[in-house]
C-alpha positions in Angstrom: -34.8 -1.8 20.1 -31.7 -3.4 19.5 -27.9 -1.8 20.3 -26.1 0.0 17.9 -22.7 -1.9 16.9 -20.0 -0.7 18.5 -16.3 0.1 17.3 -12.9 -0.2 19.1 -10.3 1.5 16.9 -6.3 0.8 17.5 -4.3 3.7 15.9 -0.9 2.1 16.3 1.6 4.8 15.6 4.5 4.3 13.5 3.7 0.8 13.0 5.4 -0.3 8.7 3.0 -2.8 7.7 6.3 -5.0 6.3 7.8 -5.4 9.9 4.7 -7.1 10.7 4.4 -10.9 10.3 1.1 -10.3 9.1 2.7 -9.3 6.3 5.1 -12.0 5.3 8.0 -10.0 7.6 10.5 -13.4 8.5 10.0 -12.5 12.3 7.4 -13.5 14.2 6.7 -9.8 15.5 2.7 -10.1 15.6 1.3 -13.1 16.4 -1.7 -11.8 18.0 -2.5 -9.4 15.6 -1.7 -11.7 13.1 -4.1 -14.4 15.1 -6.9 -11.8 15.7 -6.5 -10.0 11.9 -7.2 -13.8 10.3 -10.7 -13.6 11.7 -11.4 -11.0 9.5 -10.3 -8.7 6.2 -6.9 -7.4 5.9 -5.2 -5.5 3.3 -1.7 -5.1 2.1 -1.3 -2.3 -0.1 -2.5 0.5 2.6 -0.7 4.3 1.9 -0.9 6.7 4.0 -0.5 9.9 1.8 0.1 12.7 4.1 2.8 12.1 7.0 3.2 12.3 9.8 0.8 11.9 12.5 -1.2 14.6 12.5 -2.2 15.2 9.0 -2.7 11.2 8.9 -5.2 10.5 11.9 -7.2 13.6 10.6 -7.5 11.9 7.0 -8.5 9.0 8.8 -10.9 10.0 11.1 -12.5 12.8 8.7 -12.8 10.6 5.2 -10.6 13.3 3.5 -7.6 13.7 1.8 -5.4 16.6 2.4 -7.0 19.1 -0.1 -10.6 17.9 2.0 -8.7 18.4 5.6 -6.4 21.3 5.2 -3.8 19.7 7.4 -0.9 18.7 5.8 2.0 19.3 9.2 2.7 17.4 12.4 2.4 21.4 14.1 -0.5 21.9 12.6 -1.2 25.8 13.8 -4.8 26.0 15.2 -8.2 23.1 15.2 -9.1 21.7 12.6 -11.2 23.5 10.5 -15.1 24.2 10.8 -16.0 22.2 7.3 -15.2 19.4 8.9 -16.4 16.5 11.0 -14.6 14.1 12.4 -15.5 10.2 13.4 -16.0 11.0 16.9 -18.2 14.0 16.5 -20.3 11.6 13.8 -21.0 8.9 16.3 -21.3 11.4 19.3 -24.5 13.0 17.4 -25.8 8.8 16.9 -26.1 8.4 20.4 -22.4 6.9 20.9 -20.5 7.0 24.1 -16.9 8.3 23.0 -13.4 7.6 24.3 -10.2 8.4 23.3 -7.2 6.8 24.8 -3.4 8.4 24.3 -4.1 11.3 21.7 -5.5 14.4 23.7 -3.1 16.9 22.3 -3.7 16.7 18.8 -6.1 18.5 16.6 -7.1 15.6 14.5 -8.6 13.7 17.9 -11.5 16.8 17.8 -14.7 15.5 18.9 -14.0 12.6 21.8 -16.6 13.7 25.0 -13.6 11.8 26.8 -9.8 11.8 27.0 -7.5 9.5 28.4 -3.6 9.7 29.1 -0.8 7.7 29.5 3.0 7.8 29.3 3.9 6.2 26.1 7.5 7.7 26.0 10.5 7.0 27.7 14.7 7.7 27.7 17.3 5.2 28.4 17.9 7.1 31.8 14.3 6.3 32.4 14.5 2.4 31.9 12.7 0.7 29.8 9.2 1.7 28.8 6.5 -0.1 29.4 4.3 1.9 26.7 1.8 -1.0 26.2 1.1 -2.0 29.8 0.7 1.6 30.9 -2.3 2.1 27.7 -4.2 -1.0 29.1 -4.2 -0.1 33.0 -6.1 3.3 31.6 -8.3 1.5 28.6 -8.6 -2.3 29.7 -10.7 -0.2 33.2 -12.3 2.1 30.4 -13.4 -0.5 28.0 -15.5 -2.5 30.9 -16.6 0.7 32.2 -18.0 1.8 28.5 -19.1 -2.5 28.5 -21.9 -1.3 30.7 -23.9 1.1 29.3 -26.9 1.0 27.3 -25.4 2.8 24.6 -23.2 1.8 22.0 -19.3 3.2 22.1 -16.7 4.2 20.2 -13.0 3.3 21.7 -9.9 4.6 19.9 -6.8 3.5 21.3 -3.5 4.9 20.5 -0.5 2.2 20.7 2.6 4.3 21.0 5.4 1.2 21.5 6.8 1.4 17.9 7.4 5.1 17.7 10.9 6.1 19.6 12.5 5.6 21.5 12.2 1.8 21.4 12.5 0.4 24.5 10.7 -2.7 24.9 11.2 -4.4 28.2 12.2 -7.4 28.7 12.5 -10.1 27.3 11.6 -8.7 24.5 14.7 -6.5 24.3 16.9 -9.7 23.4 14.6 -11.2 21.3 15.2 -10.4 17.8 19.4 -10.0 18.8 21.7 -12.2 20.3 25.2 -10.1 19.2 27.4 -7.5 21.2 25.9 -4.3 20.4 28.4 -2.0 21.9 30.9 -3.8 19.5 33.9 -1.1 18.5 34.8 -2.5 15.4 30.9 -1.6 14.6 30.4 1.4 12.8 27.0 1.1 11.3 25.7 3.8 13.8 28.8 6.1 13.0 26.1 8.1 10.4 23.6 8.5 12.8 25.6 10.1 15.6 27.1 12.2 13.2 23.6 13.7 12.1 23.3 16.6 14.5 19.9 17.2 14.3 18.9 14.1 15.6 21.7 12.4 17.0 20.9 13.6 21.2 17.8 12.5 21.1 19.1 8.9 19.7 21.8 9.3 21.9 19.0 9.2 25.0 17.6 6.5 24.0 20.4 4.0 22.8 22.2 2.1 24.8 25.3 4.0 26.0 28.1 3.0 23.9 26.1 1.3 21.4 27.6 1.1 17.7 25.0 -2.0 16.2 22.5 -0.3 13.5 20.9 -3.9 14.1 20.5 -4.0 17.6 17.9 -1.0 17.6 16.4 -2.0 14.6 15.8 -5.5 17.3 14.4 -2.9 19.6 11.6 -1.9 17.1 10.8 -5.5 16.0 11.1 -5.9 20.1 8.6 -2.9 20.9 6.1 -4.6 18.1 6.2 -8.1 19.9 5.9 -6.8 23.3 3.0 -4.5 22.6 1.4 -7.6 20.5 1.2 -9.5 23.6 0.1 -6.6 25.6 -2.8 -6.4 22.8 -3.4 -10.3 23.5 -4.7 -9.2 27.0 -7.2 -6.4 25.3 -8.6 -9.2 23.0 -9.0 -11.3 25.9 -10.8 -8.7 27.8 -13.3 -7.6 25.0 -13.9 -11.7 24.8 -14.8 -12.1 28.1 -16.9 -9.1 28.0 -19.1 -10.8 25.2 -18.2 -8.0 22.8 -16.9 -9.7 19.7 -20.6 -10.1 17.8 -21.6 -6.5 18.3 -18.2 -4.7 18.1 -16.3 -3.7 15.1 -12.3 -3.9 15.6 -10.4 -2.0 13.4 -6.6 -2.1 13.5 -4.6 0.3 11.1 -1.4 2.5 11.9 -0.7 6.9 10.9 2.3 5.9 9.3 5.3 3.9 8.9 8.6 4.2 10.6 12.3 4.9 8.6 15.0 2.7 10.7 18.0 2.9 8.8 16.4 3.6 5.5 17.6 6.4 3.6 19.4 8.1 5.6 16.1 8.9 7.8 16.7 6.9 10.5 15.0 5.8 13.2 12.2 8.3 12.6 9.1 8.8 9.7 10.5 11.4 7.5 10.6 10.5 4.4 8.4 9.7 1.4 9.4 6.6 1.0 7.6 3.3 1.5 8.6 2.5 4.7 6.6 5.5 6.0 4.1 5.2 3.4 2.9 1.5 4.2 0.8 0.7 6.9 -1.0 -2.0 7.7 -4.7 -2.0 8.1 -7.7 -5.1 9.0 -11.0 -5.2 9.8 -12.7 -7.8 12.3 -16.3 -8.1 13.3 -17.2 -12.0 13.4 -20.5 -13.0 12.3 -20.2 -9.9 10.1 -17.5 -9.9 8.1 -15.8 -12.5 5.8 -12.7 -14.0 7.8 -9.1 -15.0 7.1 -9.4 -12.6 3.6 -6.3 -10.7 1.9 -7.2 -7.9 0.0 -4.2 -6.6 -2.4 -6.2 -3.9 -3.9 -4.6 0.1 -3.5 -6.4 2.1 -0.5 -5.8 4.7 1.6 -6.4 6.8 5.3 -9.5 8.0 3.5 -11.1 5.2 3.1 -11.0 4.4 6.5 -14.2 6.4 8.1 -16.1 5.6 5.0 -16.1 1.9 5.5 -16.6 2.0 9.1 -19.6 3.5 9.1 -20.7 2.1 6.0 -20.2 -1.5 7.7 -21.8 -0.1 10.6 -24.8 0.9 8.8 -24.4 4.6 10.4 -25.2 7.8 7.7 -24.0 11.1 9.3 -26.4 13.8 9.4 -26.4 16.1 8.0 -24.9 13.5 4.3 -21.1 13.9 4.0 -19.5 14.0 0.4 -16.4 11.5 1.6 -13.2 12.2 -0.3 -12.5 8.3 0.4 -14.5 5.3 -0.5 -16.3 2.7 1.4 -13.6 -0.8 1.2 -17.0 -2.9 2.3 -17.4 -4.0 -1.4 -14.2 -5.4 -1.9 -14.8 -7.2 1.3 -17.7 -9.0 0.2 -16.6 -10.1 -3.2 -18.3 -7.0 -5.2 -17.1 -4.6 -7.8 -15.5 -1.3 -6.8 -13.5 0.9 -8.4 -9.9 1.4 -7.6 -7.5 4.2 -7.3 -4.0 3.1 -8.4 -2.2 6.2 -8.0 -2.4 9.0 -5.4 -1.1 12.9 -4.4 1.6 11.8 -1.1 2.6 15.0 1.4 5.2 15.7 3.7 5.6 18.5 6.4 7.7 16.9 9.0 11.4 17.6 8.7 11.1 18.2 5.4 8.0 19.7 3.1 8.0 17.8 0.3 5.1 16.2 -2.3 5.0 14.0 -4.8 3.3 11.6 -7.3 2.8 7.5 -6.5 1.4 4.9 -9.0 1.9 1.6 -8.7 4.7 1.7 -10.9 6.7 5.0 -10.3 7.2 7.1 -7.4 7.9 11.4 -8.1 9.3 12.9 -4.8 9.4 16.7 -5.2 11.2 19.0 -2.8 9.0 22.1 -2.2 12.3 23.9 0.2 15.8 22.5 0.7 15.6 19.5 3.4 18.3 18.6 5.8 19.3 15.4 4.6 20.4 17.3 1.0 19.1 15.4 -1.2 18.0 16.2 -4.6 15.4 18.2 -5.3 13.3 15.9 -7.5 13.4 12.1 -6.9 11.9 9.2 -9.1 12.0 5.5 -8.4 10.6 2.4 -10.0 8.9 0.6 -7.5 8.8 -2.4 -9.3 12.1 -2.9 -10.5 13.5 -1.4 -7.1 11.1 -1.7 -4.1 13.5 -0.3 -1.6 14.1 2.6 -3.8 17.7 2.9 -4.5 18.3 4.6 -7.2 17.0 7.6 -8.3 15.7 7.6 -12.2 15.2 11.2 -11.9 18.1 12.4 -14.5 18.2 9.0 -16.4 14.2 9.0 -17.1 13.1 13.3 -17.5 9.8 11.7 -19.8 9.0 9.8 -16.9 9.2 12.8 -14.6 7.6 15.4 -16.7 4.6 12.9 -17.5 4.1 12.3 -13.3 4.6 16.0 -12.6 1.8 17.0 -15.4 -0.5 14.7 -13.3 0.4 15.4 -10.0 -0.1 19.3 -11.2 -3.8 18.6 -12.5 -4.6 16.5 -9.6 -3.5 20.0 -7.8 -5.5 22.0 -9.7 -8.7 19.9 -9.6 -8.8 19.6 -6.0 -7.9 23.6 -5.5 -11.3 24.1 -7.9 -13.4 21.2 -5.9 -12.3 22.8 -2.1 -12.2 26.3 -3.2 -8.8 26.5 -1.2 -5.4 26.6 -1.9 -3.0 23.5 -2.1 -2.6 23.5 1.9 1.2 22.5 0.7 1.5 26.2 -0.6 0.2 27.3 2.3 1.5 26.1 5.6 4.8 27.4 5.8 5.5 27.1 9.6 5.6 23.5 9.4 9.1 22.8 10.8 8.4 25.5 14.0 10.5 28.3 12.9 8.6 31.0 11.7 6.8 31.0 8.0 9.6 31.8 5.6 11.1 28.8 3.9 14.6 27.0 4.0 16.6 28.9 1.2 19.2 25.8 1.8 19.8 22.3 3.1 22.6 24.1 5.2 19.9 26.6 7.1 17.7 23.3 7.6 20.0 21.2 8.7 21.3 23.7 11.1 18.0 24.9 12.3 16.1 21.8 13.1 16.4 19.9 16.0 15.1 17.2 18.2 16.6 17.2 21.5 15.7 14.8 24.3 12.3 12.7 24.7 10.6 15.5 26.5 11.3 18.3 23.3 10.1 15.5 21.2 6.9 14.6 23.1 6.3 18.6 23.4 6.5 18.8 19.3 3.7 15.9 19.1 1.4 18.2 22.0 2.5 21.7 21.6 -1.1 22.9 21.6 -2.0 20.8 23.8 -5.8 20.9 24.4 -5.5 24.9 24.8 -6.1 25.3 20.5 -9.7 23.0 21.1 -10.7 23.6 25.1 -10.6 20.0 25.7 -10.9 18.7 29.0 -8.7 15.9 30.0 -11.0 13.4 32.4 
């Protein structure tokens, strides 16, 4: 009997699909993704509706959008609910050996039968971090280990280089940047370190003294290269382990990452492309078309359906996916698209909003920190990087996106049989359940602190909320 296919899954975290060469970005950032990615079916116009991490990954790895999943926060209070089944849990029942690699404190990882640390943080104090190299000594051991056995597996692998701090080492470091970055007559950074909610944990991370807004811009576009080449040593390991005909790799990202983008920086807050665009491809030679583009809309739902729609793999008991296989498109065939989509935010802000491929309606369900106006609209044609807010100038525009957005709402509060989960979690932020009456309580109460606060935020359950074992 032959071997069920098997999958190896990289979830690189905060990864914008425009800072990637792939993608047409000017420098070469991913060569090896780029390289790898040709051999199969990428696409470019990949949203990721729900930030940040946590409401993201469990889209992706349950087929559901945010009305499907319930989880709409990065502290997401509790598991993930009983309705649901995640990727893992799916392929466990086929007979699947399951792994996950860098993502054992987070509810939307449910399901794995193993988990696998490593430290993918870091502080200036600390050095530089060498995120990538310390996931392969724990999966590049793991993936020859899994190699062996008679039954197929299921490798996710969580690349944490692009998400701060960024601290690739060198030479990657000085790659993108050749200028004096603690230059005083500099003041591009003056903004950042006067945002106090933010600005000790950038201050742990930069270099001290630093004033250049493009230096650590260079350190994200550094972090990218440097765990690209680390990734060039994972290809070359799943070659030489004669895994390439029977093994789907899928590449995709949570999110996107703000650098100094709306007055967000260096973070993915924000519901504005940068965050919302990641990048996502599909490799599986033999199987799948090669060196193909696909421009067409999709999103993190769409992810589980056409992996185990390529696969060939029907969970059992059927699933009613809230996402749509992408295999059709792959293969030249008809299928139908979905142009505009609901978009979420419960990070440092709790906001929604409304994106077509024309118009973007950001609406702020509390005061956020940043102070800006409650409702938002932007033509993302005429201004892709979102600079000017239409919100006032175009109120047809507006009522006509809100009027959708609200039926969307309703129809998917009438399909789940449970309340927009945007109503409903209201200890998003960590600070009890009643909401921001202004931008002046946010901004006073939220806070990032060090590395270590911020790494506790991602893993504040920990595997205590599920009972997971760490192996």
């Amino acid at each position: 009997m032959k071997k069920k296919p098997n999958l190896i899954l990289f979830g690189i975290d905060s990864l914008r699909a425009d800072h990637m060469s792939l993608y047409g970005y000017p420098k070469l950032t991913s060569p090896h993704l780029d390289e790898y990615a040709s051999r199969g079916v990428a696409f470019s116009n990949v949203i990721s509706p729900s930030i940040p991490t946590t409401p993201a990954y469990t889209s992706m790895f349950t087929g559901m959008d945010c009305f499907g999943t319930d989880v709409v926060a990065l502290r997401h209070k509790g598991g993930l609910g009983a309705h649901l089944k995640t990727l893992a849990e799916i392929l466990g029942e086929q007979g699947y050996h399951t792994t996950c690699v860098g993502f054992s404190g987070n509810p939307a990882s449910r399901g794995f039968q193993k988990y696998l640390d490593f430290e993918g943080w870091g502080s200036w104090e600390q050095g530089r971090s060498p995120k990538a190299e310390n996931l392969n000594k724990v999966a590049i051991p793991e993936l020859k280990r899994l190699a062996k056995e008679d039954q197929p597996f299921f490798l996710f692998l969580r690349h944490m280089d692009p998400h701060a701090p960024y601290l690739p080492p060198g030479p990657f470091e000085r790659m993108f940047y050749d200028g004096d970055e603690c230059d005083k007559n500099n003041h591009s950074l003056d903004k950042v370190y006067a945002f106090k909610p933010f600005r000790d944990f950038h201050a742990s991370w930069f270099p001290p003294g630093c004033t250049d807004k493009d230096y650590v811009i260079a350190q994200y576009d550094g972090a990218i290269a440097y765990m690209d080449a680390c990734i060039a040593n994972l290809f070359t390991t799943i070659e030489s382990l004669g895994l390439e005909e029977d093994t789907l790799i899928v590449i995709d990202s949570d999110h996107g990452e703000t650098l100094y983008d709306h007055d967000c920086h260096f973070d993915h807050h924000g519901l504005y492309e940068p965050t919302l665009r990641v990048p996502l491809a599909f490799v599986w030679p033999g199987k799948l078309p090669s060196d193909v583009m696909i421009d067409a809309p999709c999103y993190m739902k769409d992810v589980t359906p056409t992996i185990l729609d390529l696969m060939g793999i029907s969970p059992k008991p059927r699933i009613k996916f809230d996402g749509r296989s992408l295999a059709p498109w792959m293969f030249g065939m008809h299928r139908e698209s979905e142009p505009e989509t609901y978009i979420t935010e419960a990070t440092w802000m709790r906001k929604h909003g409304w994106r077509t491929q024309e118009w973007k309606l950001i609406h702020a369900l509390e005061p956020d920190f940043h102070f800006k106006p409650e409702v938002e609209l932007y033509n993302l044609i005429s201004d892709p990087e979102e600079n000017h807010n239409l919100a006032e100038e175009e109120p047809e525009v507006v009522k006509m996106l809100e009027e959708r957005m609200q039926a969307h709402i309703a129809r998917r509060t009438k399909q789940t049989g449970r309340e927009n989960p945007m109503y409903t979690n209201l200890g998003w932020h960590g600070h009890g359940d009643k909401p921001f009456s202004s931008s002046q309580e946010a901004y006073d109460t939220l806070y990032i602190g060090g590395p270590a606060q911020a790494k506790a935020l991602q893993a504040r359950e920990l595997r205590r909320q599920r009972g997971q074992k760490k192996l």
